[in-house]
C-alpha positions as CSV (number, residue, x, y, z in Angstrom):
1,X,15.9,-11.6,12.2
2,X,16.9,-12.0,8.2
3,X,14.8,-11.2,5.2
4,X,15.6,-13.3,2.2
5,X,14.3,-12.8,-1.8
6,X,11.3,-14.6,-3.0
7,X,13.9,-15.8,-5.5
8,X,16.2,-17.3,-3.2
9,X,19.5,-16.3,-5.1
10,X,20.4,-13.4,-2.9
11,X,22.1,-13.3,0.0
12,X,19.6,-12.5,3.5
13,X,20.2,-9.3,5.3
14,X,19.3,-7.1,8.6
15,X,15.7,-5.4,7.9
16,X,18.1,-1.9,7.5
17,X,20.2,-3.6,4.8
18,X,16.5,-4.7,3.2
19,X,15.2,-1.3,3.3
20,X,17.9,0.4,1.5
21,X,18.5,-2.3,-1.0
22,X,14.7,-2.2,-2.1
23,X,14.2,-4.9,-4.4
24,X,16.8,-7.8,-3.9
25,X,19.7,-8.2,-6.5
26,X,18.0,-11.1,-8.1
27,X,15.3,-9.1,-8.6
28,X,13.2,-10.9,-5.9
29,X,11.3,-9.1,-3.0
30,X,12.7,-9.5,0.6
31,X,10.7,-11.8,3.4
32,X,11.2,-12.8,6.6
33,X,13.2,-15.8,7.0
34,X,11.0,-16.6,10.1
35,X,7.7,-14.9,11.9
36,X,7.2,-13.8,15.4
37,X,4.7,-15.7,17.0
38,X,2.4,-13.3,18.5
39,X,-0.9,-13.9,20.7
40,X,-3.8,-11.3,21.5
41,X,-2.3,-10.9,25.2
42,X,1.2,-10.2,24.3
43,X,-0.2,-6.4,23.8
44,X,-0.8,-6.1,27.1
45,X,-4.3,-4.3,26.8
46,X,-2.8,-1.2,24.3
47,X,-4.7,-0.7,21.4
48,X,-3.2,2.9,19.8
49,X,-1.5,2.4,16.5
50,X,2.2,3.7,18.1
51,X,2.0,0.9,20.9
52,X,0.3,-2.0,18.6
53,X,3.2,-0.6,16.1
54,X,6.2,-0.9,18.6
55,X,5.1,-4.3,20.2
56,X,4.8,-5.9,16.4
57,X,7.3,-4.4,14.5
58,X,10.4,-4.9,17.3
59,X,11.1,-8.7,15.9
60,X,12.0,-7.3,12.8
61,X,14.2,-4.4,13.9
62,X,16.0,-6.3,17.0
63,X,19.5,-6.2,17.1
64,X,20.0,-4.0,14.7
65,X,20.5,0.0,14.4
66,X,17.1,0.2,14.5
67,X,15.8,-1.5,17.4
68,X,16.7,1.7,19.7
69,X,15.0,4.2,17.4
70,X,11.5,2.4,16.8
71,X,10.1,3.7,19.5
72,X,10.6,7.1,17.9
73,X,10.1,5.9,14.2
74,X,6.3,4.8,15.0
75,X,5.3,7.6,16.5
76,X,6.5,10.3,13.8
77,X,5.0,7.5,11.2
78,X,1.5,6.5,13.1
79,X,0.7,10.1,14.1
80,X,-3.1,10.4,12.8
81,X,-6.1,7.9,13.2
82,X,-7.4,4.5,11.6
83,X,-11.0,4.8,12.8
84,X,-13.1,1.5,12.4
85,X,-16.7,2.7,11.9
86,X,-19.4,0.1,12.0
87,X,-22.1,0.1,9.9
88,X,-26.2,-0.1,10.0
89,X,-27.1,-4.1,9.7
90,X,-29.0,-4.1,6.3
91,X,-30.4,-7.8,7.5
92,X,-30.8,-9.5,11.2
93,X,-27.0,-11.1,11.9
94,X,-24.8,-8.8,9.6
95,X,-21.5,-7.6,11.5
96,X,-20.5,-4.6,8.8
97,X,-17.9,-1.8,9.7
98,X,-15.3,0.5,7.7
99,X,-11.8,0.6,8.6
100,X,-11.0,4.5,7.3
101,X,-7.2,4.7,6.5
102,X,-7.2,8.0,5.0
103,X,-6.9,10.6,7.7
104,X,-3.1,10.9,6.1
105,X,-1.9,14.0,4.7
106,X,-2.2,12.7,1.4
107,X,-5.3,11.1,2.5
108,X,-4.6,7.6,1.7
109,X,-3.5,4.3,3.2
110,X,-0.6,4.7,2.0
111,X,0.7,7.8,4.4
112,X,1.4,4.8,7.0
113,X,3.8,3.2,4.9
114,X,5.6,5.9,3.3
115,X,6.3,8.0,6.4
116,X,7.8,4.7,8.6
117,X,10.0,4.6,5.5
118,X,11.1,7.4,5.4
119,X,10.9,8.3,9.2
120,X,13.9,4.6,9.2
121,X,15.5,5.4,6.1
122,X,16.7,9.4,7.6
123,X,17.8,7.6,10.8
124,X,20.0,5.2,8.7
125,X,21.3,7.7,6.3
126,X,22.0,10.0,9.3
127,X,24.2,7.6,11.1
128,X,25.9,6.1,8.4
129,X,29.2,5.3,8.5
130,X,32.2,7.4,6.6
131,X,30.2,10.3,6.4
132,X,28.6,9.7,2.9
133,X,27.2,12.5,1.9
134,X,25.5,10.5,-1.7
135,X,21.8,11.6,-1.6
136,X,19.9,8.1,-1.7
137,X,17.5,8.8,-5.0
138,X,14.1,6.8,-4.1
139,X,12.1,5.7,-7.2
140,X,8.8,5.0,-7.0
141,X,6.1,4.0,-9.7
142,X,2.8,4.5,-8.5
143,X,-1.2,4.0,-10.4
144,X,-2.5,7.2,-8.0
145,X,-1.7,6.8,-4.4
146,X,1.7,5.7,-3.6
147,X,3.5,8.5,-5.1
148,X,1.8,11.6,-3.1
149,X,2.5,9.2,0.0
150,X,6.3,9.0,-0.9
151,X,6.8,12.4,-2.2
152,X,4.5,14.1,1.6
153,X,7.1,11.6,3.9
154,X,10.1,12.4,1.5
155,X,9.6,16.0,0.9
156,X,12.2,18.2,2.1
157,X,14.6,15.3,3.8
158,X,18.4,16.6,3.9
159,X,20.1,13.4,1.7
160,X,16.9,12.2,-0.3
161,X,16.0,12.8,-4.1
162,X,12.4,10.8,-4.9
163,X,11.3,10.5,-8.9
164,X,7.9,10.1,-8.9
165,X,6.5,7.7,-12.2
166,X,2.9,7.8,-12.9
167,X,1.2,6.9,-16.1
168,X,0.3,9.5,-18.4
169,X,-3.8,10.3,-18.1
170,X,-4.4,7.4,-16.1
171,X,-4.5,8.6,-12.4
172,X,-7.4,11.1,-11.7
173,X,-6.8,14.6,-12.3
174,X,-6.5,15.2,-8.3
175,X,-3.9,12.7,-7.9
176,X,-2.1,13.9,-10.7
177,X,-2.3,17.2,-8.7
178,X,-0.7,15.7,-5.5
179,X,2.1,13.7,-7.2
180,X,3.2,17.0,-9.4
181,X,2.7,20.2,-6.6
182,X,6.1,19.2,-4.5
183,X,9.9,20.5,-6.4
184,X,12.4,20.7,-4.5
185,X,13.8,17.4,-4.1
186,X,10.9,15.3,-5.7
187,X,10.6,15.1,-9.0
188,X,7.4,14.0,-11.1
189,X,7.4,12.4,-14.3
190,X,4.5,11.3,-16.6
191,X,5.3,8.4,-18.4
192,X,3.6,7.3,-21.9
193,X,2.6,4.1,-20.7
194,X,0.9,2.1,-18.1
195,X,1.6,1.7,-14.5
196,X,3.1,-1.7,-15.2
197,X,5.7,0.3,-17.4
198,X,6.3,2.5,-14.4
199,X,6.6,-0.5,-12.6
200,X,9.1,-2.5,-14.6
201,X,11.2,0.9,-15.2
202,X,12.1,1.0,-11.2
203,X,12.5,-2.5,-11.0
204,X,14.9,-2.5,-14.6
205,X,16.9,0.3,-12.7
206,X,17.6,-1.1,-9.7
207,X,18.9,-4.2,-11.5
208,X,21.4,-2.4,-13.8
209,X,24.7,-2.5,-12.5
210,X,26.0,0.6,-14.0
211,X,23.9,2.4,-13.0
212,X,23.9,1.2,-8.9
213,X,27.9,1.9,-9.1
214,X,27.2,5.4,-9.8
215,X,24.1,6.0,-8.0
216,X,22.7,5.1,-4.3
217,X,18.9,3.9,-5.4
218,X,16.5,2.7,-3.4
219,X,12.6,1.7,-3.9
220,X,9.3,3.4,-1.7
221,X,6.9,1.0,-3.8
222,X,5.3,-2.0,-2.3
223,X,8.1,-3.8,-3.2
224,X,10.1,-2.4,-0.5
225,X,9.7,-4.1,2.9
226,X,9.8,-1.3,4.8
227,X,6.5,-0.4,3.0
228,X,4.4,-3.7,4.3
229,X,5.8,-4.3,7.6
230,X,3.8,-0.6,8.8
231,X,0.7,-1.6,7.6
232,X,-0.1,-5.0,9.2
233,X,-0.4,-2.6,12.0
234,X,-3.1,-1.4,11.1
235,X,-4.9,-4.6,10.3
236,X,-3.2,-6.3,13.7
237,X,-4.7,-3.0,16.0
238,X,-8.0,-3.6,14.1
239,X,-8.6,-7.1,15.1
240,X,-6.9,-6.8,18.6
241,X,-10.0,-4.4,19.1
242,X,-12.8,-6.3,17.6
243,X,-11.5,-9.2,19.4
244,X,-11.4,-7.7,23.0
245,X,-14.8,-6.2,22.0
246,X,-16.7,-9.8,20.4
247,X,-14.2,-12.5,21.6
248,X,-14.1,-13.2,17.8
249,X,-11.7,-12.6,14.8
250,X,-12.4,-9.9,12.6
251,X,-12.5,-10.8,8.5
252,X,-11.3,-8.0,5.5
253,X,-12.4,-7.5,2.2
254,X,-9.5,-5.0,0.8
255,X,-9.0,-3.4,-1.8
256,X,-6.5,-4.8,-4.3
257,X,-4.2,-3.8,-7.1
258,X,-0.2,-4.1,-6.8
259,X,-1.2,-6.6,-3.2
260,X,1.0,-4.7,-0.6
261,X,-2.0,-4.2,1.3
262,X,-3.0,-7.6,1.2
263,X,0.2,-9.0,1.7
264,X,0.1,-6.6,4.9
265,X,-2.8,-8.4,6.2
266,X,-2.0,-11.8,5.4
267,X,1.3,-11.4,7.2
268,X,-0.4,-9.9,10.6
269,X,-2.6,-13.3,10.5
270,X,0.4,-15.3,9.8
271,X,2.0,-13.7,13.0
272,X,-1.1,-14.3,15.2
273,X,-3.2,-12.4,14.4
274,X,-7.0,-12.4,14.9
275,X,-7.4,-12.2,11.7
276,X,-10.6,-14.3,9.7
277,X,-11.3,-14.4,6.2
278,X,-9.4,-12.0,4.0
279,X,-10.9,-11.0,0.3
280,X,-8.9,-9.5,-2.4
281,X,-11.4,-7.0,-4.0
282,X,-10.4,-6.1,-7.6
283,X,-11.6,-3.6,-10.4
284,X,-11.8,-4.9,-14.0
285,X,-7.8,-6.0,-13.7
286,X,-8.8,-9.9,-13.4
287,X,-5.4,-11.4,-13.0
288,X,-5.6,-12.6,-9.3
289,X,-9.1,-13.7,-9.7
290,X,-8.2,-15.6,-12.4
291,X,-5.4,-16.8,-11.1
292,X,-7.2,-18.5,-8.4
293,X,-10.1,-19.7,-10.4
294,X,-8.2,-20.9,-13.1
295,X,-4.6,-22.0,-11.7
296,X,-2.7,-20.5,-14.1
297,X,-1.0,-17.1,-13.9
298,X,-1.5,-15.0,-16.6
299,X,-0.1,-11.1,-16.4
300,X,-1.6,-8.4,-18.9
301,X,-1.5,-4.7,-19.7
302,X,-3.5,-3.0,-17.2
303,X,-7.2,-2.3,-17.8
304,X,-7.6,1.8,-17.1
305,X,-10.7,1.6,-14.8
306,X,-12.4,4.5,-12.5
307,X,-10.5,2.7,-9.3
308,X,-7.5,3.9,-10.8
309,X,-4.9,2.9,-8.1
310,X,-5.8,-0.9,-8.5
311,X,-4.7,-0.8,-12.4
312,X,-2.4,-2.9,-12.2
313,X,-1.9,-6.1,-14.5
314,X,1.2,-8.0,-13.2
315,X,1.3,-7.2,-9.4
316,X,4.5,-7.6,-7.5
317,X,3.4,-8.5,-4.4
318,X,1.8,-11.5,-5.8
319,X,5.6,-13.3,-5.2
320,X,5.5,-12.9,-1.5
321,X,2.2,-14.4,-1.3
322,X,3.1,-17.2,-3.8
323,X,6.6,-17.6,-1.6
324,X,4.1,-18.0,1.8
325,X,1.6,-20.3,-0.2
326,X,3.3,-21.7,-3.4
327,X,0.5,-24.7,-4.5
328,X,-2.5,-22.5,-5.9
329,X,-4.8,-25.3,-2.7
330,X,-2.8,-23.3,-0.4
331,X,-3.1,-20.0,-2.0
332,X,-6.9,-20.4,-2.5
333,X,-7.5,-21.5,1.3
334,X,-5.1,-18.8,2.8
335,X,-7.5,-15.7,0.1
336,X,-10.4,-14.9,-2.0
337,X,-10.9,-12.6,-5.0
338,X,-13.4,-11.0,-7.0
339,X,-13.5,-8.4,-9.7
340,X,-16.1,-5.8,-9.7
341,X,-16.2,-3.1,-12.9
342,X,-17.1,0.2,-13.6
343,X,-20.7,0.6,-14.0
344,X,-21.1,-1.7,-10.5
345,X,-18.3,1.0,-9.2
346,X,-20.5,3.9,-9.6
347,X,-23.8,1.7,-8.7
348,X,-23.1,0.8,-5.1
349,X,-21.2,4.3,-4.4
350,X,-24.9,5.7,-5.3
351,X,-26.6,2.6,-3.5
352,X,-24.3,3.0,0.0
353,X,-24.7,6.3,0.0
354,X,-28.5,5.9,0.2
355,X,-28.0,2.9,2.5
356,X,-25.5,3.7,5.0
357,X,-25.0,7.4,4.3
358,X,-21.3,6.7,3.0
359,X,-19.5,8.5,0.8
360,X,-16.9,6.1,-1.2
361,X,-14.0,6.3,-3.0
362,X,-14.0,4.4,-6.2
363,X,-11.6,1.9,-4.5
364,X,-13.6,1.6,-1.3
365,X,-16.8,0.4,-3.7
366,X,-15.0,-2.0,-5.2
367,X,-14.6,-3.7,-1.7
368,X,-18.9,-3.0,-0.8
369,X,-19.4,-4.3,-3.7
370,X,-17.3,-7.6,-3.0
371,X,-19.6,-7.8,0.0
372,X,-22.5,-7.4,-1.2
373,X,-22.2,-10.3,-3.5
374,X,-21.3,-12.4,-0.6
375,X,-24.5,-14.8,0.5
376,X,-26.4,-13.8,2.9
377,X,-24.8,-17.0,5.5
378,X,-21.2,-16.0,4.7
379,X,-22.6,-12.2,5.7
380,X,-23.8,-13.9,8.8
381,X,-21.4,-15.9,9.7
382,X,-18.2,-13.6,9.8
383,X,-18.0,-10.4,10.9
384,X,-16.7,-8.1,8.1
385,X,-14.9,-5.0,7.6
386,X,-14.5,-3.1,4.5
387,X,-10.9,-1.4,3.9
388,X,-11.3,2.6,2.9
389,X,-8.4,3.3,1.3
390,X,-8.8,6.8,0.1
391,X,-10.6,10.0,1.1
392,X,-13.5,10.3,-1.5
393,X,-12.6,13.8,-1.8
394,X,-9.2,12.1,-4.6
395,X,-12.2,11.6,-7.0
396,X,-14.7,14.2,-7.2
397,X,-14.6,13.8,-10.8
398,X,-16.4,10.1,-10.8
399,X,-18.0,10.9,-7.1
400,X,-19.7,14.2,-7.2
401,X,-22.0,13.6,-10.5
402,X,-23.2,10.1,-9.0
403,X,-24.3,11.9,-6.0
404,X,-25.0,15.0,-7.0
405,X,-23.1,17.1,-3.9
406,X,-19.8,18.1,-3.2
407,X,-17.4,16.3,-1.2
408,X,-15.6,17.9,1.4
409,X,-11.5,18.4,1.0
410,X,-9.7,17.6,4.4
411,X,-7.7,20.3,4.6
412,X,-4.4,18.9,4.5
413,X,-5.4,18.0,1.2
414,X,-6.4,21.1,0.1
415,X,-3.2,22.6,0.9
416,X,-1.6,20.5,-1.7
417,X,-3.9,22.3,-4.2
418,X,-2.7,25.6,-3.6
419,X,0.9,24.4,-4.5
420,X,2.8,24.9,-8.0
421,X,2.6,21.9,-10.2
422,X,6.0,20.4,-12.0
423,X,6.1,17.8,-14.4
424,X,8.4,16.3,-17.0
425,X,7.2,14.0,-19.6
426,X,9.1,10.3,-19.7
427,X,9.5,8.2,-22.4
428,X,8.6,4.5,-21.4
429,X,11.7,3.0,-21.6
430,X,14.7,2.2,-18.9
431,X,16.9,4.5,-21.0
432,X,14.8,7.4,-20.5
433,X,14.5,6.6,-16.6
434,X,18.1,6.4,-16.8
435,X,18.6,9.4,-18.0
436,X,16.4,11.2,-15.8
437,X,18.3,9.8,-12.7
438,X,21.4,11.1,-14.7
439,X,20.1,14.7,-15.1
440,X,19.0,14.6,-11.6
441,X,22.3,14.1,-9.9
């Protein structure tokens, strides 16, 4: 199997070449050039994230370097739970539960992704050929989550550097905390701008020639395959179980900023899947919902909200689901959207909490929130699971007053605390980055 850019002015390559390349030359993200086609059955009865992982994720890797070491690769990357936890009915017919994805060590969704990365990208750089010895620098712009995921799977790796680029006062003080306590080869930089800036940075170095002759980049953002392929797992072992359990397909209401998460899910139902409905749940960053009400696409400067990890104005992986469904009829029929803000944020984390005992992240809200202004037939008539992406022990700063109680700290995350913190300031500009990826070398 080939993966091709959304842009289609690149040449296709093996899913190693598309990992290590990141974004593609044209500066369009990679895609399959076809899907397995998948049924319920070919999973012969396994539902643990490893086996689910192997069965799905071999198309992709067959025939390549890879294909031998997968086995391996999605055990050292699927290595701690996605519990789906089902929830009181509030009204006769409702089908509610939770899919937790933060049992992590950076206790977030995005531990999946990052470590499978990394966990391919080691056994790639390991056997590579000529014995390069060229550290591969990964750059990564994240709004809270993404870079304590990359820096935890990155951390430490003979042959990797990682910059980390988050915007300046506009993660929460405890993900600031997790993407600024590593050293050693990850380095943290807090940029005077928005994530978007972040964003474009990465995406203005990988396209700069110059620079790519001196340097071996690559991307751990969303935008990198090798990011999305490991989470449909988690969306494909999720169904597989609610389907064996109901005979019916399971629908998702996730929670939605730069899309790889979304994108994740839509590609599981595109290979089979039993995937139902799928809602895009956004803060007070409107652009996908009004993209879809409107028709027209229309990017902006990120709105800082209290979901802080879905600030994002112009999301990336918005191409690979306009490259699946390119009329706005198509897009509209494949995904929903709405946009929840603040003040309904903190209102149904204090709400839930009373109703189902729950404590939510900011993120996770967004997503109750989303279905609790569903009717009360589309409740009924789809079972529904909402998508925790983050412990809410990453906000206790928004959480903890609403409530009025501490949340608990897993302790792999309070081990981050008791690290040094290192930052650098950044300019944001291309040069600076530039620079920076100079001065690291």
């Amino acid at each position: 199997m080939t993966f091709a850019s959304t842009r289609g002015a690149a040449p296709p390559l093996t899913l190693p070449e598309a990992l290590v390349q990141g974004l593609a030359p044209d500066g369009g993200l990679y895609v399959p050039t076809g899907w397995p086609e998948l049924k319920p059955e070919d999973f012969g009865g396994v539902l643990d994230l490893p086996a689910v992982a192997e069965r799905l994720l071999a198309p992709f890797a067959a025939g390549t370097v890879l294909e031998r070491s997968m086995p391996d690769i999605v055990r050292e990357a699927f290595d701690f739970p996605a519990p789906r936890i089902p929830l009181p009915a509030t009204a006769a017919g409702e089908r509610l539960s939770v899919l937790e994805l933060f049992h992590g060590p950076t206790a977030a969704f995005k531990d999946f992704g990052a470590r499978f990365l990394a966990a391919c990208l080691a056994r790639l750089r390991a056997g590579s050929a000529g014995g390069d010895v060229q550290p591969l620098h990964i750059l990564v712009a994240t709004s809270g989550d993404t870079g304590g995921a990359v820096a935890a799977a990155f951390h430490g790796r003979p042959g990797f550097r990682v910059s980390v680029l988050f915007p300046k006062g506009l993660v929460s003080p405890t993900q600031e905390r997790q993407l600024t306590c590593w050293g050693g080869n990850v380095r943290s930089y807090a940029v005077a701008g928005t994530f978007d800036d972040c964003q474009r940075m990465v995406k203005e170095a990988f396209l700069d020639p110059a620079l790519a002759a001196r340097h071996a980049l690559s991307s751990a953002n969303s935008i990198n395959l090798g990011r999305l392929l490991p989470q449909a797992v988690y969306y494909a072992a999720t169904s597989l179980g609610h389907l064996r359990t109901t005979g019916s397909p399971l629908s998702f209401i996730i929670p939605s900023g730069n899309l790889g998460n979304a994108a994740a899910c839509i590609w599981a139902r595109r290979m089979g899947l039993p995937i139902g409905e799928v809602i895009l749940a956004h803060n007070a960053n409107r652009t996908v919902p009004e993209l879809l009400e409107s028709g027209m696409y229309a990017p902006r400067t990120s709105v800082a909200t209290i979901a802080s990890a879905m600030d994002v104005g112009n999301p990336s992986n918005l191409e690979r689901l306009r490259q699946m469904h390119p009329a706005i009829d198509s897009l509209r029929a494949a995904v929903r959207a709405m946009s929840v803000d603040d003040d309904a944020i903190r209102a149904r984390i204090v709400a839930d909490h009373a109703r189902f005992g729950q404590v939510w992240c900011p993120h996770t809200a967004v997503a109750a929130e989303a279905w609790s202004r569903l009717s009360p037939e589309e409740r009924h008539t789809h079972a529904w699971c909402l998508v925790a992406t983050a412990s809410p022990a990453k906000f206790p700063e928004v959480v903890e007053p609403l409530l009025r109680m501490k949340v608990p700290v897993p302790a792999a995350l309070a081990e981050l605390f008791d690290r040094p913190s290192s930052v650098a300031p950044l300019a944001a500009s291309f040069a600076a980055l530039r620079d920076a990826i100079e001065d690291a070398a």
